[in-house]
Each structure stands twice: as C-alpha cells, then as structure tokens.
NUFI-351698 format. One record per residue (C-alpha): chain; x, y, z. Coordinates in nm, 4 decimals. Layout:
NUFI-351698
node unit: A | px: X | py: Y | pz: Z;
...
end
This chain:
NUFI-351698
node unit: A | px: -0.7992 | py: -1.6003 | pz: -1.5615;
node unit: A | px: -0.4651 | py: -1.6378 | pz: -1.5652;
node unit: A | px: -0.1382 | py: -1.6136 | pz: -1.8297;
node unit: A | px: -0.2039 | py: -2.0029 | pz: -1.9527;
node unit: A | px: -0.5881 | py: -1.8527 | pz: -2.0248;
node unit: A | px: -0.4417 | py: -1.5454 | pz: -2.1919;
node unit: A | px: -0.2330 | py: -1.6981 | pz: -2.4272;
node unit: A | px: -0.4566 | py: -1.9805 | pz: -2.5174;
node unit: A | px: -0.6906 | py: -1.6660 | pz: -2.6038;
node unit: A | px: -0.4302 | py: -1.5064 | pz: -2.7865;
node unit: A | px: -0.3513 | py: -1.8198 | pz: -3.0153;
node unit: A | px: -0.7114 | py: -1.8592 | pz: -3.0817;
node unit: A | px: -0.7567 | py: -1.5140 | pz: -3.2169;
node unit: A | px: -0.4416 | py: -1.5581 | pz: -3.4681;
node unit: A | px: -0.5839 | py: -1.9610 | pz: -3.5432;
node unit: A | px: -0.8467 | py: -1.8936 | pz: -3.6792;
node unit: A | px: -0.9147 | py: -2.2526 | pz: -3.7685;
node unit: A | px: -1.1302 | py: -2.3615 | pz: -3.4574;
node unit: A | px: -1.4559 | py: -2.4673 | pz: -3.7033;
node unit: A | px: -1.7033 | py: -2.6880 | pz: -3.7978;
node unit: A | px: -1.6155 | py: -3.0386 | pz: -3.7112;
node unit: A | px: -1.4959 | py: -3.1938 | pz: -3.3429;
node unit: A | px: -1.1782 | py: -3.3355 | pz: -3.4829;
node unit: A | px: -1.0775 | py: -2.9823 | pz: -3.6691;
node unit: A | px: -1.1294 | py: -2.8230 | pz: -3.3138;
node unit: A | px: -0.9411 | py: -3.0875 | pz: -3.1134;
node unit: A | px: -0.7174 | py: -3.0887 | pz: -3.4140;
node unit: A | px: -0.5934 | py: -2.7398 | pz: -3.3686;
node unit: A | px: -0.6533 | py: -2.7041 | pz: -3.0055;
node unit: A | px: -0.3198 | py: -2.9964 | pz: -3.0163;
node unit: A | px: -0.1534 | py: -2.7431 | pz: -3.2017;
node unit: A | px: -0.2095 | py: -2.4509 | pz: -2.9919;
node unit: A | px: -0.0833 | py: -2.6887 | pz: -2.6672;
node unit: A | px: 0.2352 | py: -2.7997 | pz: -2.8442;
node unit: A | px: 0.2876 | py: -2.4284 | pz: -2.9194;
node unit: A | px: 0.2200 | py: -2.3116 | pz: -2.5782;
node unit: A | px: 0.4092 | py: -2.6225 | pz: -2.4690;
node unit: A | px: 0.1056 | py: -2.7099 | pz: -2.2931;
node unit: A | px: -0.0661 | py: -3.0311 | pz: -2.1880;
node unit: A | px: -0.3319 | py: -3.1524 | pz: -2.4337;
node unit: A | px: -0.5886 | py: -3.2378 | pz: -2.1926;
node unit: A | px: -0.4796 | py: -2.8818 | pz: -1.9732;
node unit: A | px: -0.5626 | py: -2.6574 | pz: -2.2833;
node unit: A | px: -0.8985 | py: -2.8550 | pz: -2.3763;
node unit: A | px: -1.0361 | py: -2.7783 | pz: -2.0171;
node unit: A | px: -0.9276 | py: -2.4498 | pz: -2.0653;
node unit: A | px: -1.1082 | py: -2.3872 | pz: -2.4089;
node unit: A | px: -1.3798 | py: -2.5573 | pz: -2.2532;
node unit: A | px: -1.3906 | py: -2.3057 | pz: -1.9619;
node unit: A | px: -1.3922 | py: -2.0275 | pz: -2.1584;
node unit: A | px: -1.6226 | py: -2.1347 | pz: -2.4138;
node unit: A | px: -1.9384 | py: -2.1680 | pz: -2.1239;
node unit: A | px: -1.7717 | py: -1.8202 | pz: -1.9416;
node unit: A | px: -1.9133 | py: -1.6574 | pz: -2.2378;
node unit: A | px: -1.5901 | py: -1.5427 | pz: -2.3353;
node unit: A | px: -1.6032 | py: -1.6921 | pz: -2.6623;
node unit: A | px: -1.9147 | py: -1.6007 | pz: -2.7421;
node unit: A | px: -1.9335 | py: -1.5834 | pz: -3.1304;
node unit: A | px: -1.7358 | py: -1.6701 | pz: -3.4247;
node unit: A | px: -1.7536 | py: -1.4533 | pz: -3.7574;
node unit: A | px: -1.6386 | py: -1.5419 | pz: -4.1286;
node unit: A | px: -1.4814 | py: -1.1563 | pz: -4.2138;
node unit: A | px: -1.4586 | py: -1.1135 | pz: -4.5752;
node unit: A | px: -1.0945 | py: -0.9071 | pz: -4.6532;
node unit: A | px: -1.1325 | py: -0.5600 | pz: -4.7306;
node unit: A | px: -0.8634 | py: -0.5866 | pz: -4.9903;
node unit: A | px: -1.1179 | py: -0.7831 | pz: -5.2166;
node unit: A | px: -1.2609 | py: -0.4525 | pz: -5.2653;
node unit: A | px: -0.9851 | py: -0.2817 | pz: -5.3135;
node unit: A | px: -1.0424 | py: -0.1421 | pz: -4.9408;
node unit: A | px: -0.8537 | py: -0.0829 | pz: -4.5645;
node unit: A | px: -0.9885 | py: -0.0915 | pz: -4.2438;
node unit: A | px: -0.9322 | py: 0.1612 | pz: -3.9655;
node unit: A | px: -1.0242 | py: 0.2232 | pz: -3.6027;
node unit: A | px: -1.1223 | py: 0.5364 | pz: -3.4779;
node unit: A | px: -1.1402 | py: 0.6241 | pz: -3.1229;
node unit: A | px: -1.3632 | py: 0.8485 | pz: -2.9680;
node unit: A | px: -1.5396 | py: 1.0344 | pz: -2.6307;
node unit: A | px: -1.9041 | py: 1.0363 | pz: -2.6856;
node unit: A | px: -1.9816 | py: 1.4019 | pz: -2.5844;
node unit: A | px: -2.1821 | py: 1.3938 | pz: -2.3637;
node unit: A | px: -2.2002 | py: 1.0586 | pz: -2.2487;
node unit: A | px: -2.5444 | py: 1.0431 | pz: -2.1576;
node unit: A | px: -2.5955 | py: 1.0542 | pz: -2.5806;
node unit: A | px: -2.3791 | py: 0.7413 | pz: -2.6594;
node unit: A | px: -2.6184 | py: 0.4833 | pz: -2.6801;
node unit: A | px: -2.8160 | py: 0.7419 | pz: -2.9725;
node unit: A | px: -2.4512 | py: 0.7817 | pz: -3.1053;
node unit: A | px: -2.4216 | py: 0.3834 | pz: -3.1356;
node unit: A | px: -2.7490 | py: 0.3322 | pz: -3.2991;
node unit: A | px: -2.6794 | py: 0.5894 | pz: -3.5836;
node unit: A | px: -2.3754 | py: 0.4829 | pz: -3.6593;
node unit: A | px: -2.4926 | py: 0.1311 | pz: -3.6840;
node unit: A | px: -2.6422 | py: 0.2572 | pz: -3.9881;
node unit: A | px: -2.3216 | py: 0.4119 | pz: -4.1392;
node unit: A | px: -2.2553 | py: 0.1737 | pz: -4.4808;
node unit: A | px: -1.8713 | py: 0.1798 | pz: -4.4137;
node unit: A | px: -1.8749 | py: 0.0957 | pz: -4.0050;
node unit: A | px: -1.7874 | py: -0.2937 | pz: -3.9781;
node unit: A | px: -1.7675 | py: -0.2941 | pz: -3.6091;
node unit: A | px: -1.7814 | py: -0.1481 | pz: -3.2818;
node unit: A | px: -1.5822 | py: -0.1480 | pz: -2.9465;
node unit: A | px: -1.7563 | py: 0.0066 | pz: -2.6569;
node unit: A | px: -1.5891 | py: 0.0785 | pz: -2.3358;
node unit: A | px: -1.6650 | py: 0.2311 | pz: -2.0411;
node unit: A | px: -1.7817 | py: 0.5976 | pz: -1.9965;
node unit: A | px: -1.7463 | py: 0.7884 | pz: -2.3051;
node unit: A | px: -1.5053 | py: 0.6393 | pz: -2.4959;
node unit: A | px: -1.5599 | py: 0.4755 | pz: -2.8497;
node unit: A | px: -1.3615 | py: 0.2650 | pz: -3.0301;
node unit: A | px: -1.5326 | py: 0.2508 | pz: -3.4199;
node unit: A | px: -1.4025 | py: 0.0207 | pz: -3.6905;
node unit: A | px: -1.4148 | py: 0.1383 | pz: -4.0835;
node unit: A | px: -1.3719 | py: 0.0464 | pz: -4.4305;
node unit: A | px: -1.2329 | py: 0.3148 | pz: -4.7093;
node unit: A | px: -1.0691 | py: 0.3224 | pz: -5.0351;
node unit: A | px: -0.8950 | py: 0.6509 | pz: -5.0911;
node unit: A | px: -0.7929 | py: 0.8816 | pz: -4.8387;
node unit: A | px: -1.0672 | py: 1.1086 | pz: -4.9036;
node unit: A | px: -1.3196 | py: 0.8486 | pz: -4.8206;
node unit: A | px: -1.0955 | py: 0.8195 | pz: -4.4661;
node unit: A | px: -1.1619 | py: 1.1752 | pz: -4.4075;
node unit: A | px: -1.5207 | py: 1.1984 | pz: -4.4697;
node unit: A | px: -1.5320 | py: 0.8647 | pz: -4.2277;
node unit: A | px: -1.3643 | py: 1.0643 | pz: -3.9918;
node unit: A | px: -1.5642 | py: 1.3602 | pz: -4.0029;
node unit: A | px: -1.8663 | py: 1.2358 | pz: -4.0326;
node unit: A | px: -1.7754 | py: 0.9622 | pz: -3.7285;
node unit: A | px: -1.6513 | py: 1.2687 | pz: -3.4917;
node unit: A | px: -2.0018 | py: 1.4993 | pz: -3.6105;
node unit: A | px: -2.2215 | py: 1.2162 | pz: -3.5378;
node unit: A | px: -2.0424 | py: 1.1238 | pz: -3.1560;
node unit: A | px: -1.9761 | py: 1.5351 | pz: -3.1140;
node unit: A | px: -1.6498 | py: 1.4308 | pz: -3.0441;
node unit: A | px: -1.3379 | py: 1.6500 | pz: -3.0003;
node unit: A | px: -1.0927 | py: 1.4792 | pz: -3.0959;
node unit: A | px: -1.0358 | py: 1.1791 | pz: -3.3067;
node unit: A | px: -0.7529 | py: 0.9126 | pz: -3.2989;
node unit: A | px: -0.7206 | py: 0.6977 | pz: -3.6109;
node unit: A | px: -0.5263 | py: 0.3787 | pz: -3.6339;
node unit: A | px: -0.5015 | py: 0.1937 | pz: -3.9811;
node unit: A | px: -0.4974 | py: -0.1971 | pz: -3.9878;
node unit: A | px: -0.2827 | py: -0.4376 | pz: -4.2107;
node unit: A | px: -0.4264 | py: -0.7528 | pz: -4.3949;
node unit: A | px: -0.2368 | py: -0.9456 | pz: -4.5790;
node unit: A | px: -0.3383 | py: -0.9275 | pz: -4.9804;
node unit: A | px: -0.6393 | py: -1.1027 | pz: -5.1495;
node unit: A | px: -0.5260 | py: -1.3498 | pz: -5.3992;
node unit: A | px: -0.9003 | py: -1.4722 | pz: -5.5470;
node unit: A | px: -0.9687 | py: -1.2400 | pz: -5.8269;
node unit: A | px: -1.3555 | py: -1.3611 | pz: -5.8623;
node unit: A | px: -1.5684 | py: -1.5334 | pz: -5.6563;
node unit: A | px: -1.8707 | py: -1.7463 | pz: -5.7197;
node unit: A | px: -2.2334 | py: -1.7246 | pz: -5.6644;
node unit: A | px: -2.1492 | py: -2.0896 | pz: -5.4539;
node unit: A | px: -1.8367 | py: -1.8836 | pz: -5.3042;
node unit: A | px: -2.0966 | py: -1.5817 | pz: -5.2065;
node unit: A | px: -2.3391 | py: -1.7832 | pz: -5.0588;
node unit: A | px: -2.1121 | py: -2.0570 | pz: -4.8443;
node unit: A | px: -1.9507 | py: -1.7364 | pz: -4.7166;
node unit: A | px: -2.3273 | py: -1.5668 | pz: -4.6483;
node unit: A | px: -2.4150 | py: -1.8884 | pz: -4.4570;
node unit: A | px: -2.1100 | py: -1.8584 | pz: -4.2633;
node unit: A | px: -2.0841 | py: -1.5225 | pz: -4.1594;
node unit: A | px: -2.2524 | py: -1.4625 | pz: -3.8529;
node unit: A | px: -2.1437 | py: -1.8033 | pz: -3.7170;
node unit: A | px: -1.8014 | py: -1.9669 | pz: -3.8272;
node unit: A | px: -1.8829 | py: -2.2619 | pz: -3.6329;
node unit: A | px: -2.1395 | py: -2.4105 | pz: -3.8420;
node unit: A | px: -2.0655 | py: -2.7685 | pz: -3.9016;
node unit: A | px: -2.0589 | py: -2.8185 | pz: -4.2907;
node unit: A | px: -2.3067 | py: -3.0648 | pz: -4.3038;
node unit: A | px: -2.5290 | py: -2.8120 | pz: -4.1711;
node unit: A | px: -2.4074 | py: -2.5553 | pz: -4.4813;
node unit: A | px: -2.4361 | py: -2.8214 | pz: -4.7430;
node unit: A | px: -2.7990 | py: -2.9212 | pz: -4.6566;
node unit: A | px: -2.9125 | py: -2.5245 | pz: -4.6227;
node unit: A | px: -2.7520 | py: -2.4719 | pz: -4.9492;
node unit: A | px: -2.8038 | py: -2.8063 | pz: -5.1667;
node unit: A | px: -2.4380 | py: -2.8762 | pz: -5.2118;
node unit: A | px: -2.2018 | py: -3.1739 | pz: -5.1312;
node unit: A | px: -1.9988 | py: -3.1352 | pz: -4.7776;
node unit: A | px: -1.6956 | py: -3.1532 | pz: -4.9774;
node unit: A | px: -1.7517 | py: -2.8336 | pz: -5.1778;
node unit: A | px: -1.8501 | py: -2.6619 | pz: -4.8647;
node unit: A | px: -1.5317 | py: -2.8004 | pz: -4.7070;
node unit: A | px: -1.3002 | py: -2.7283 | pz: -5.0486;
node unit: A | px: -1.4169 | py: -2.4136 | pz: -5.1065;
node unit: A | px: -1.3685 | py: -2.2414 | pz: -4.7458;
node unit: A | px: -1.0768 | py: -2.4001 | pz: -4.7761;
node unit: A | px: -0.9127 | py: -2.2199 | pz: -5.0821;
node unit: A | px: -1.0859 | py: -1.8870 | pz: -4.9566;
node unit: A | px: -0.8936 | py: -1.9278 | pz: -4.6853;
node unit: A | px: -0.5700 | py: -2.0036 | pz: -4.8147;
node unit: A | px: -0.6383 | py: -1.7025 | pz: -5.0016;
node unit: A | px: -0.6441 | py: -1.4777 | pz: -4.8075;
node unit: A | px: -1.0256 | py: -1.3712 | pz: -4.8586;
node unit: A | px: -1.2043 | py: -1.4584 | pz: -4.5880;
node unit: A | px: -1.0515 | py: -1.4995 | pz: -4.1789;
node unit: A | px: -1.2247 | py: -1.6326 | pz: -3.8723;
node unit: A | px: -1.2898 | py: -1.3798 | pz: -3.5877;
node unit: A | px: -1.4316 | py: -1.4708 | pz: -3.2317;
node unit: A | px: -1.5789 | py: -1.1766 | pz: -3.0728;
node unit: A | px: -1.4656 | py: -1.1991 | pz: -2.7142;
node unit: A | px: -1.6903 | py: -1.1018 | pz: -2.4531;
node unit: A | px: -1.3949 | py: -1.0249 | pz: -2.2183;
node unit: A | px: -1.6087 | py: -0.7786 | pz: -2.0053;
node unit: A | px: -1.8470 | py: -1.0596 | pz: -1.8634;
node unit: A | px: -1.4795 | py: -1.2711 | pz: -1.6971;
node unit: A | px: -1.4331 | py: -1.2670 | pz: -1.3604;
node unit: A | px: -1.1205 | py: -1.1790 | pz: -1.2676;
node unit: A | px: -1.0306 | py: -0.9785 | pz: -1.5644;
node unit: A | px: -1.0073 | py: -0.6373 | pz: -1.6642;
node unit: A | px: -0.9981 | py: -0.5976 | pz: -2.0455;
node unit: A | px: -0.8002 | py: -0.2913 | pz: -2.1369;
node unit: A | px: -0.6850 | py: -0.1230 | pz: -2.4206;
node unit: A | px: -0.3892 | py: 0.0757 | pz: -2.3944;
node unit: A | px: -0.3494 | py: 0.3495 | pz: -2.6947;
node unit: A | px: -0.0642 | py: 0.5750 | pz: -2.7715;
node unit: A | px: 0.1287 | py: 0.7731 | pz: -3.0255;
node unit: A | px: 0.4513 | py: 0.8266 | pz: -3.1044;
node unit: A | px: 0.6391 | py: 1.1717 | pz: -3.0401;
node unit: A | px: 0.8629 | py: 1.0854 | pz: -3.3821;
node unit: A | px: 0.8332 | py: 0.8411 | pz: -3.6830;
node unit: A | px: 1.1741 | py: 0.7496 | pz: -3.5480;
node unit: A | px: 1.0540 | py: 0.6103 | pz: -3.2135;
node unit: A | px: 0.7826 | py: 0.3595 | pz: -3.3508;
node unit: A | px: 1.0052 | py: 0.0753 | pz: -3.3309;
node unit: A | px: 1.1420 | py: 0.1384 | pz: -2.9861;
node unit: A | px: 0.8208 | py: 0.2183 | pz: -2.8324;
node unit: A | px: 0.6267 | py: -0.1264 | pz: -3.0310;
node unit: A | px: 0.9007 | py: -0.3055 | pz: -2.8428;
node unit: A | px: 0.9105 | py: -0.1830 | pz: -2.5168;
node unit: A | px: 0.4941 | py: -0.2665 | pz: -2.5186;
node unit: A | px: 0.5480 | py: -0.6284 | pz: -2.6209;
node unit: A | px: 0.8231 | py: -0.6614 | pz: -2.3762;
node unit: A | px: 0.6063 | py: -0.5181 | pz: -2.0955;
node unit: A | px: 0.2860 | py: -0.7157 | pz: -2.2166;
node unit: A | px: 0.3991 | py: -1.0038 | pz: -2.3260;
node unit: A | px: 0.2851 | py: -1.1991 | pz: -2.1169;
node unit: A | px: -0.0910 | py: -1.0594 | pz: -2.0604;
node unit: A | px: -0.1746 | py: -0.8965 | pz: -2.4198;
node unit: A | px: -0.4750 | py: -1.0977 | pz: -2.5725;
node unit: A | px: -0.4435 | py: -0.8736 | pz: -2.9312;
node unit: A | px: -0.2008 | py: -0.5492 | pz: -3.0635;
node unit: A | px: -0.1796 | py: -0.3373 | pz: -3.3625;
node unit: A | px: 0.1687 | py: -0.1890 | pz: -3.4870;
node unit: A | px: 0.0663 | py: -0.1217 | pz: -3.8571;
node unit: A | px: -0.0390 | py: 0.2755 | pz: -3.8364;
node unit: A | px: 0.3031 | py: 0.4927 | pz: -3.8363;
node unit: A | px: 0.1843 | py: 0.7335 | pz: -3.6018;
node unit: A | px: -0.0427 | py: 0.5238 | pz: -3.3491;
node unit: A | px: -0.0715 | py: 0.1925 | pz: -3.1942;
node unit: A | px: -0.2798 | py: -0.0170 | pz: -2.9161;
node unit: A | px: -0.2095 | py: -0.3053 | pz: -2.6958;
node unit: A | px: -0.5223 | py: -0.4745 | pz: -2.5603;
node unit: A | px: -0.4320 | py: -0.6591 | pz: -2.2247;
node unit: A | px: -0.5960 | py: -0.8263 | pz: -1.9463;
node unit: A | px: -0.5297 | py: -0.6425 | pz: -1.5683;
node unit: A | px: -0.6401 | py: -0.7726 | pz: -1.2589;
node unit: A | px: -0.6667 | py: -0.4444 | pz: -1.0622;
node unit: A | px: -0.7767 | py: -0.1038 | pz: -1.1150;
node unit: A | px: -0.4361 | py: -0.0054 | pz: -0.9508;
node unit: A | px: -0.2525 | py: -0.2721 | pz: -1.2343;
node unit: A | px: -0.4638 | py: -0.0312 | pz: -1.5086;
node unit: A | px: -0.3147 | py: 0.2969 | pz: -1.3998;
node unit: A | px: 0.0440 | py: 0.1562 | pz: -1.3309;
node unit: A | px: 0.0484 | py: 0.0400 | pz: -1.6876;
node unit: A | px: -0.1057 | py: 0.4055 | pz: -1.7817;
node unit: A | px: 0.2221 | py: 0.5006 | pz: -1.6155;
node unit: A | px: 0.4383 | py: 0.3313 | pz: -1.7038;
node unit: A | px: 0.3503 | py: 0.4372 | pz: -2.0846;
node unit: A | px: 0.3629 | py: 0.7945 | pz: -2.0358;
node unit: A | px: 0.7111 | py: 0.7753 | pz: -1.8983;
node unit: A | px: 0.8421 | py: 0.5867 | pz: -2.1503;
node unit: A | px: 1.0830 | py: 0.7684 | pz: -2.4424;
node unit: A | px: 0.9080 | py: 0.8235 | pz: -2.7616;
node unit: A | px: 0.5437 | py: 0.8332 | pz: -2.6497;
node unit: A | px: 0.3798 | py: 1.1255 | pz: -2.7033;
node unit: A | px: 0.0227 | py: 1.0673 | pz: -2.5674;
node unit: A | px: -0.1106 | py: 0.7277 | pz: -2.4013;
node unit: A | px: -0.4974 | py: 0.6326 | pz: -2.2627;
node unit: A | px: -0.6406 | py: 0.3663 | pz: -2.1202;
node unit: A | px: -0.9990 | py: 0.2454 | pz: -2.1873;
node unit: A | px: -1.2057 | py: -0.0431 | pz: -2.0180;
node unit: A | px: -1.4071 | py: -0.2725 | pz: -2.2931;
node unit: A | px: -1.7266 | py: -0.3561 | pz: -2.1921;
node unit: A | px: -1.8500 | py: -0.4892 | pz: -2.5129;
node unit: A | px: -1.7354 | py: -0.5837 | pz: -2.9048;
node unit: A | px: -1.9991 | py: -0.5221 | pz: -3.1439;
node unit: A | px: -1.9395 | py: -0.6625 | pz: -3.5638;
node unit: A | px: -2.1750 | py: -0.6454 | pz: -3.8839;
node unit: A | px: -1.9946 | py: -0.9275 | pz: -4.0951;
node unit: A | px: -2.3128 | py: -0.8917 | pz: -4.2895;
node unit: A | px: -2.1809 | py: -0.5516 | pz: -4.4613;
node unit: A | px: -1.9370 | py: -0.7083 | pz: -4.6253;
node unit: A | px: -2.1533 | py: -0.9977 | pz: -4.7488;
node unit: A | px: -2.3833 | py: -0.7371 | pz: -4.8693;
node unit: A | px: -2.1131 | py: -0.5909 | pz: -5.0733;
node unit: A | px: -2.0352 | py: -0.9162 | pz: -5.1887;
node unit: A | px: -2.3515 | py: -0.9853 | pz: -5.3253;
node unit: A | px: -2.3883 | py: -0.6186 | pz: -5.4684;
node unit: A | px: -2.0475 | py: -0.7320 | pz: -5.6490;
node unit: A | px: -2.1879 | py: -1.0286 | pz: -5.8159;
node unit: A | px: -2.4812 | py: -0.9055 | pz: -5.9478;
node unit: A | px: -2.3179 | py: -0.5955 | pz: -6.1057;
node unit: A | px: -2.0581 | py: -0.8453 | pz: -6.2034;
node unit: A | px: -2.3400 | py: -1.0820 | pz: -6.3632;
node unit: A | px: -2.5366 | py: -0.7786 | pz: -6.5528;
node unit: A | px: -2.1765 | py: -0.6227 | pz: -6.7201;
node unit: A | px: -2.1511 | py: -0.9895 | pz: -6.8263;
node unit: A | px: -2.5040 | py: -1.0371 | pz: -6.9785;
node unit: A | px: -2.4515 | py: -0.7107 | pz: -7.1357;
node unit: A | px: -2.1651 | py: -0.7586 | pz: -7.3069;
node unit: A | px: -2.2708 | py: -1.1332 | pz: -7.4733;
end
C-alpha cells in the first residue's frame, strides 16, 4: 500500500457518498481523482484493489448523536489481564451506550460511547474501566457537526433501519423491501444527509493489508496552550500516511497512520515524545474495528413510538 492508496482511503472516509448505484460510485470516485489530482482510471483500480483486499469491508449508515441531544467519546484502555479481553469485549457489547469498538493488539482497547451530560460520561467511564479492570483511562471527545431535522418519519426510521448495517444497498433493493418508490428512498437519504443526521462510515479492515501496519498514535498535551502547536506538528509529520485524526478533545488527540515497519512504529513513538507540548504519547496496533449502528436505530425507533403515544394522548 502505498501514499496514492492512503489518501484515496482517507478521501473515502470524509466522502461518504460511495452508495447505492454504479454511476454515484464512479461519480464520486472522479471527484476523489481530480482532488488527489489523480488519473481516473488509476484511482478506480485502486478502489477496486482495496475493495477485494478486504480493506473495505463494510459500509454503515451512523445516525448523529446530536439527534438525541448526545456526544460521542473514545475511551482507551489495557485489558488487565489480557488473557480476560475477549470476556471484557463480550460484556461490553452489551453496554446500551457503547456504539463501537477498536481492538488492537495485546491489551489495549479503544471503546467508543454515547452520553448526554457529563455525569452520564463519568459513569461510562467508570463503569468501562470496572468492567476491563483497567488502570487508567484516556478519554477523547468527538465533534459532529449539528443535526438540523427536528423529526423524523416512520418512512425516515425505517429507510435508515434498512440501511444501517450496509450503506451500499442499491435503492431499488430498499424500495422493494420497504414498498416505496426509488425516488423517496433516493430523496429522503438525500435530505438526511444534507442534514446532517445520518453519515456513511466504512469500517476498514486495515489489519488484514499486506504491507501495512495500522497504528494509532495517542497523546496529550502538557498545556491547553500547546494543543495547536502539537495538532500541527502531527499533520505535518503525517500528512502524508494518516488514513483518519481527531483534534476536537482539549486535552487529548490521535492520529491513525499506516507504517511499514515495526522500526517506522517506534520512530514515530519517538519522535512524539520529544516533541514540545506533549505530555504523554502511545502507540497501539489495530487489529480489528468493531460498530453496532443498530443502537442507534434502536433508539430511533424507541423515539418514534414514545413520540407517536405523547401524540395519541394528547388528541
């Protein structure tokens, strides 16, 4: 895999329009060359290459937390002891608020969570670090962009339901499984999306590539001062490798990047400790992204049908 791979991966994760039909995919696959000032036909065998790697091995519909008045956060963990993680994973699984899971290799545990108050984030917290006996926690918030739809349908609900667990699905496929015309399917992702309520996510299976070493480098920051320096210096340095990042927390952030060598890993591990304004910095090793897109769905439903009683009862 090389940079022309990495940033075709990187412009797919913020697309999020490769779905349903050919001509949408070739569509914004044109796009994504003229922005990488690429050759069409060069990033279409590329896409195509990494589509039968595995890489891109699923596409979710997300719903946006901020529908519910919600945030998402990532928590990273060590699984103590190690030889308990896979125990740790399955209970937490079960957790209502976990959307998501990264797992890398050994004991560390990268788990993604919705909240609404700050007191909710703390019992997350505590109840994430008592379940994975961990000893420490390290909690990074994520920014979405605000919801505009105030109320969605029961059509909205259930094109979105349909959708979830694979973004790909052609709308003719939608429209017959749900008895509607292709052109409400089509209109009404379509104003969801300009709305800012649902996104697109693949879920990269970056641990199965040969020739790449997914790696997620976290840090914090030894003042609030230093954030902007430090976010910086890591694009600068990654810039031309990182497949995903995340500034938005004041006191932590992440860069996840593609190495070729173990002895690439520990020179970037490095070459973040020495650098002015970092206070701690790790390195972890994906091996594999786990989501539950249906959690949100579920909500969604739970929504409607509280939002469909208060209206009977009312009339």
């Amino acid at each position: 895999m090389d940079e022309l791979d990495l940033k075709l991966l990187r412009a797919l994760i913020s697309e999020g329009a490769l779905a349903q039909s050919e001509n949408q995919v070739n569509s914004s696959l044109r796009s994504i060359a003229a922005r990488l000032k690429a050759d069409d036909m060069t990033v279409n065998l590329r896409y195509k290459r990494l589509q039968e790697s595995g890489c891109l091995s699923a596409w979710h519909l997300l719903v946006n937390p901020t529908f519910f008045g919600c945030r998402l956060m990532d928590v990273t963990v060590d699984v103590l002891p190690e030889s308990v993680k896979a125990d740790a994973i399955r209970k937490l699984k079960l957790v209502h608020e976990v959307t998501g899971m990264i797992d890398f290799y050994g004991r560390a545990l990268k788990v993604i969570a919705m909240y609404n108050s700050d007191e909710s984030r703390s019992r997350i917290v505590e109840l994430i670090s008592r379940i994975t006996n961990a000893e420490k926690v390290t909690q990074i918030r994520w920014a979405f962009p605000r919801c505009r739809t105030e109320r969605l349908t029961e059509t909205d609900v259930a094109i979105i339901c349909s959708l979830s667990h694979d973004a790909r699905k052609s709308f003719i496929n939608v429209s017959k499984e749900l008895r509607l015309s292709t052109r409400t399917v089509r209109n009404r992702l379509g104003r969801l999306r300009r709305e800012n309520t649902v996104f697109m996510l693949p879920v990269l299976n970056m641990g199965g590539v040969s020739g790449l070493i997914p790696v997620y480098l976290s840090y914090t920051y030894s003042q609030k001062g230093e954030k902007s320096r430090v976010d910086r210096a890591m694009l600068s340095q990654f810039g031309g490798s990182y497949l995903s990042l995340q500034f938005a927390d004041p006191l932590s952030g992440y860069i996840f990047f593609g190495a070729s060598t173990m002895a690439e890993v520990q020179d970037c591990l490095d070459w973040a400790k020495s650098q002015p304004g970092v206070a701690t910095s790790r390195v972890d090793i994906l091996t594999r992204t786990m989501m539950f897109p249906e959690k949100l769905t579920e909500l969604l439903s739970l929504r409607n049908e509280k939002a469909a009683i208060q209206s009977k009862a009312f009339f």
